[in-house]
Backbone as a ProteinNet text record, in pm:
[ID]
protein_1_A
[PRIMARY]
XXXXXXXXXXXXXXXXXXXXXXXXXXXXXXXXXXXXXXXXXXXXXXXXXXXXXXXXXXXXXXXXXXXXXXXXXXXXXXXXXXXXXXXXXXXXXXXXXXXXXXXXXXXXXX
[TERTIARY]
2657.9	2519.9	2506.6	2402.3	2447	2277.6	2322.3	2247	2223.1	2043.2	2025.7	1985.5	1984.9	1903.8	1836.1	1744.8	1615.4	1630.9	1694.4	1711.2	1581.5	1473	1374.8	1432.3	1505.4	1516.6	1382.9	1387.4	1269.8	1259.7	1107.4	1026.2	1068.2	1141.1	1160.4	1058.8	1040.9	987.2	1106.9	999.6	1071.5	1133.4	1259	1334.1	1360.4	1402.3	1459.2	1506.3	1656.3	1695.6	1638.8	1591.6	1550.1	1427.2	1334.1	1210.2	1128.4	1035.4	978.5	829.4	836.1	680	565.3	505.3	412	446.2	541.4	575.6	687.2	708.6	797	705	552.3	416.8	392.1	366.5	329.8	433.3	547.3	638.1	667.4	678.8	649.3	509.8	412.7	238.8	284	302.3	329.5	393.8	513.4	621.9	544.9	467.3	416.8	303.2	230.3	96.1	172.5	281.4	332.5	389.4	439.8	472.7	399.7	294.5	134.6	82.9	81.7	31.2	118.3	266.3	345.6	317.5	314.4	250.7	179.9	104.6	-62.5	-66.7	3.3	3.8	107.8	187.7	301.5	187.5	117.8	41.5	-105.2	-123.7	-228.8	-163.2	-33.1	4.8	45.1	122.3	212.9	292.7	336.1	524.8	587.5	677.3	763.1	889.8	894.7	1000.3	900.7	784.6	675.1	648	622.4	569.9	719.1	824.8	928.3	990.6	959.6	964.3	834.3	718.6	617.8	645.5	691	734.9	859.4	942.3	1092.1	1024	951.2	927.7	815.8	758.4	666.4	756.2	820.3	836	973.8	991.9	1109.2	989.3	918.7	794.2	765.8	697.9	668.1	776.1	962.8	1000.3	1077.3	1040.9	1072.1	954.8	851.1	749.1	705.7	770.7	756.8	869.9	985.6	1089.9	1078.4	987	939.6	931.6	745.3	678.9	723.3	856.9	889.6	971.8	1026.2	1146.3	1019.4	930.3	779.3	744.4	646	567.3	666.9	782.5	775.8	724.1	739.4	718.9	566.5	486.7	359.1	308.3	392	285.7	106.1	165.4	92.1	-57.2	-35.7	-178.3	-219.3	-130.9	-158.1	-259.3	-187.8	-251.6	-437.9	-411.9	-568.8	-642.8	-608.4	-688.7	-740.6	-618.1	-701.2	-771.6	-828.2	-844.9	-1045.5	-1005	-1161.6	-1252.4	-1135.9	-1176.6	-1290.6	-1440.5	-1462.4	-1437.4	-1474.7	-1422.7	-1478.8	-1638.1	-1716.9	-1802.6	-1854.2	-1930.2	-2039.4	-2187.1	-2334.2	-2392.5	-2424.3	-2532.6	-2667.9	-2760.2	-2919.4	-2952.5	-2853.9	-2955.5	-2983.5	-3099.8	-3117.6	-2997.9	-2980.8	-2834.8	-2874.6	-3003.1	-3055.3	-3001.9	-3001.8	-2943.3	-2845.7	-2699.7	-2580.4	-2568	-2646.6	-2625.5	-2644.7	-2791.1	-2826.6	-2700.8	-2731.8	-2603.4	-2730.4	-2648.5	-2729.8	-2745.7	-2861	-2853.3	-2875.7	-2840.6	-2769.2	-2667.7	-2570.3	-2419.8	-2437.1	-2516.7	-2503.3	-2564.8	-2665.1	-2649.1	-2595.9	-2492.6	-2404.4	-2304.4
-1879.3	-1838.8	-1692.6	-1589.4	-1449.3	-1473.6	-1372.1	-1328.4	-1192.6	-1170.6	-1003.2	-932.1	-861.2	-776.2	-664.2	-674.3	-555	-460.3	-351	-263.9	-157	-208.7	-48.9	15.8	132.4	255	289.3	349.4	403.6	498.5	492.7	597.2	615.2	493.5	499.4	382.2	371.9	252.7	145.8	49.3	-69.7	-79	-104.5	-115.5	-199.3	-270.6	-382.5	-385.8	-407.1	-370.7	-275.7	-173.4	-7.8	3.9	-150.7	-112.8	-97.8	-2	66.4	2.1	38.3	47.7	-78.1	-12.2	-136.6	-171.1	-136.4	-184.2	-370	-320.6	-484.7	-583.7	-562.8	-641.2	-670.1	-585.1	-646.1	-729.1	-681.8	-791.2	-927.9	-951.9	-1049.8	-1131.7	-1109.7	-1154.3	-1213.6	-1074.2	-1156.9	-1281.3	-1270.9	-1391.5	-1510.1	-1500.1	-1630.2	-1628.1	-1571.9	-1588.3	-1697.8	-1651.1	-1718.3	-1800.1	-1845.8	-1963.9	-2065.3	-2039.8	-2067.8	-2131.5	-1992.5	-2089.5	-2197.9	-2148.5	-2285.5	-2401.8	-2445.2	-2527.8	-2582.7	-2535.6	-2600.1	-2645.2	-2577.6	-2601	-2720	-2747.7	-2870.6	-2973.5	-2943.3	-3085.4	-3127.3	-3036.1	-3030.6	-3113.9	-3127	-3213.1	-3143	-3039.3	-2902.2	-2969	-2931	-2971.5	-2906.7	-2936.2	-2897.5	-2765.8	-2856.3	-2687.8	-2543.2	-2604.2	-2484.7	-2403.2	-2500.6	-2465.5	-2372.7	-2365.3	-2339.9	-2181	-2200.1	-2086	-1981	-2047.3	-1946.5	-1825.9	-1953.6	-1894.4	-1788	-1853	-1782.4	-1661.1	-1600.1	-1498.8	-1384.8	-1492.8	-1415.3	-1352.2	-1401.9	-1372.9	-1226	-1191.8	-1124.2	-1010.6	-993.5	-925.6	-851.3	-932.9	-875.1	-774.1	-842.5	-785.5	-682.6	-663.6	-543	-422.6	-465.8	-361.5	-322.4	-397.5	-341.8	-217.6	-265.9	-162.1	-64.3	-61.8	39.4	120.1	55.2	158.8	219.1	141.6	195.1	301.7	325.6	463.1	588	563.1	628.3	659.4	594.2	730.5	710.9	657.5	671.7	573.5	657.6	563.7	594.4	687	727.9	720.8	696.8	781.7	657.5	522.1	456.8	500.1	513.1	569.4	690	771.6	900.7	886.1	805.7	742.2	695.7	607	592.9	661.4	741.9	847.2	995.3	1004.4	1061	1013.6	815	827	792.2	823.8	823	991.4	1042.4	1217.9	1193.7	1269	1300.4	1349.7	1388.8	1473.3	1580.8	1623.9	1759.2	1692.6	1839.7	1818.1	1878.1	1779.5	1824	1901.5	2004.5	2081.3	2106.1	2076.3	2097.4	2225.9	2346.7	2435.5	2479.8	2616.8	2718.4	2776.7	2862.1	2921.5	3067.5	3121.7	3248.8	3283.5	3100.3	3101.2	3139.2	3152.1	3137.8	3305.6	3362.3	3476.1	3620.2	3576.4	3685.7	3658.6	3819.6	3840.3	3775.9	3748.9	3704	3847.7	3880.7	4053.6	4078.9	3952.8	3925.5	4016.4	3966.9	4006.1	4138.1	4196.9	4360.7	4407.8	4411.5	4520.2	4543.3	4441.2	4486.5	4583.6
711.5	696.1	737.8	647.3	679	790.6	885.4	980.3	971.5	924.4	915.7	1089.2	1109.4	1221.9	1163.1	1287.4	1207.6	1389.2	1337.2	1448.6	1458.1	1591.3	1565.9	1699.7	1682.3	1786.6	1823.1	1913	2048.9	1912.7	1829.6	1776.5	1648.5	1637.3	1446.1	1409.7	1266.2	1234.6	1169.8	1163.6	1117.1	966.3	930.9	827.6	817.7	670.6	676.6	540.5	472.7	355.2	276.4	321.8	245.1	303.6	288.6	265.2	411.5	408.4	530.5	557.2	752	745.9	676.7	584.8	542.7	358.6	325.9	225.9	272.4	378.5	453.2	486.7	504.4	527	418.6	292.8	177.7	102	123	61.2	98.3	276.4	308.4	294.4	328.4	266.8	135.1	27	-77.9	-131.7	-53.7	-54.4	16.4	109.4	193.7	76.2	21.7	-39.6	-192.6	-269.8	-378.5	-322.9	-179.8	-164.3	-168.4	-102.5	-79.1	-211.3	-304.5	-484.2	-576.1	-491.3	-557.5	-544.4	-418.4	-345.5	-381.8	-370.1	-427.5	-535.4	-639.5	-780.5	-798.5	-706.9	-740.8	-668.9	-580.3	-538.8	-605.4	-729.2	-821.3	-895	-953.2	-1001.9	-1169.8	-1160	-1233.9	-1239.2	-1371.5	-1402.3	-1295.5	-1190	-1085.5	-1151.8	-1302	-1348.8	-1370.7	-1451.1	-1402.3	-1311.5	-1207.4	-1030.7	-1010.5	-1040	-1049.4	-1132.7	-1250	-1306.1	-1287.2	-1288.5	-1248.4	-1098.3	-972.8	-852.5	-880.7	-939.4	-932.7	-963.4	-1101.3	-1200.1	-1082.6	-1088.6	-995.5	-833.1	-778.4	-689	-712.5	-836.7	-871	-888	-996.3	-1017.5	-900.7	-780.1	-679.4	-596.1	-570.8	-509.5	-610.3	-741.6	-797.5	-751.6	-767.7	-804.2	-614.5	-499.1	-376.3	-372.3	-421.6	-382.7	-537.7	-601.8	-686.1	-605	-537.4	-453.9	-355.1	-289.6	-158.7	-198.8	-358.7	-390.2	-414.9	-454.1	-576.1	-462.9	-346.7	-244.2	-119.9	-89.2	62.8	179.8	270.7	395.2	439.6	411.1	427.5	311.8	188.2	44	21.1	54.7	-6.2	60.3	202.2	329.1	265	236.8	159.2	73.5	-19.6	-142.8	-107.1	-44.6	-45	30.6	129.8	186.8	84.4	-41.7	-118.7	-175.9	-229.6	-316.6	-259.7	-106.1	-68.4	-33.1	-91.4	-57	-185.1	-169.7	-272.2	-377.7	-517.6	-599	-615.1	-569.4	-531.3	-429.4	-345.7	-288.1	-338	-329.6	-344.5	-259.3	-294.4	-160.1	-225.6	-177	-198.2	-162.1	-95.3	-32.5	-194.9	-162.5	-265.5	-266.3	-406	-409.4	-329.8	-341.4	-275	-115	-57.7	102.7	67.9	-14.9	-22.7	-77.8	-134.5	-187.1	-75.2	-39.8	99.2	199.5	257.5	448.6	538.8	625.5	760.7	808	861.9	935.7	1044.1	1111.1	1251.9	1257.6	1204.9	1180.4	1101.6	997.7	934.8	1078.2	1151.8	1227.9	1323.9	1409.3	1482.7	1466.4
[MASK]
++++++++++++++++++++++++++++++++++++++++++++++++++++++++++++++++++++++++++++++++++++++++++++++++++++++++++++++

């Protein structure tokens, strides 16, 4: 029986066969979540080769398209990722454009 270890050094993150960080959370979740719908679906009363090929397919799907993402952004890209995708795209300002055009003459007559 093979025995893995998951080595975290003082101030690295967590690895585990390539994949980093929180791409190793979503892959596991995922894997417990499709275990989860197999399940259910074999005690709904699913053809078992179904419950079967649906899981197998699906669960290949998922651990292709994690170690996609984990080669595509990285060990930060995905946080990256949605922190831009809450940046606005302009900002609105109400002043008059006249405020933006005049000097303050505070600052000219010093």
């Amino acid at each position: 029986m093979n025995t893995y270890h998951i080595n975290k050094g003082i101030g690295r993150k967590v690895e585990f066969k390539g994949l980093k960080a929180q791409y190793l959370f979503i892959f596991s979740g995922g894997l417990l979540g499709l275990l989860i719908c197999v399940m259910i679906m074999y005690m709904a009363g699913v053809n078992a080769y179904l419950c079967l090929i649906l899981g197998g397919v699906s669960c290949g799907l998922l651990i292709w398209q994690t170690f996609a993402l984990n080669e595509k952004y990285g060990e930060h890209g995905l946080m990256k990722l949605g922190a831009r995708k809450k940046h606005p795209k302009y900002i609105i300002s109400r002043k008059n454009i006249y405020r933006y055009l005049k000097t303050n003459r505070k600052r000219a007559n010093k």
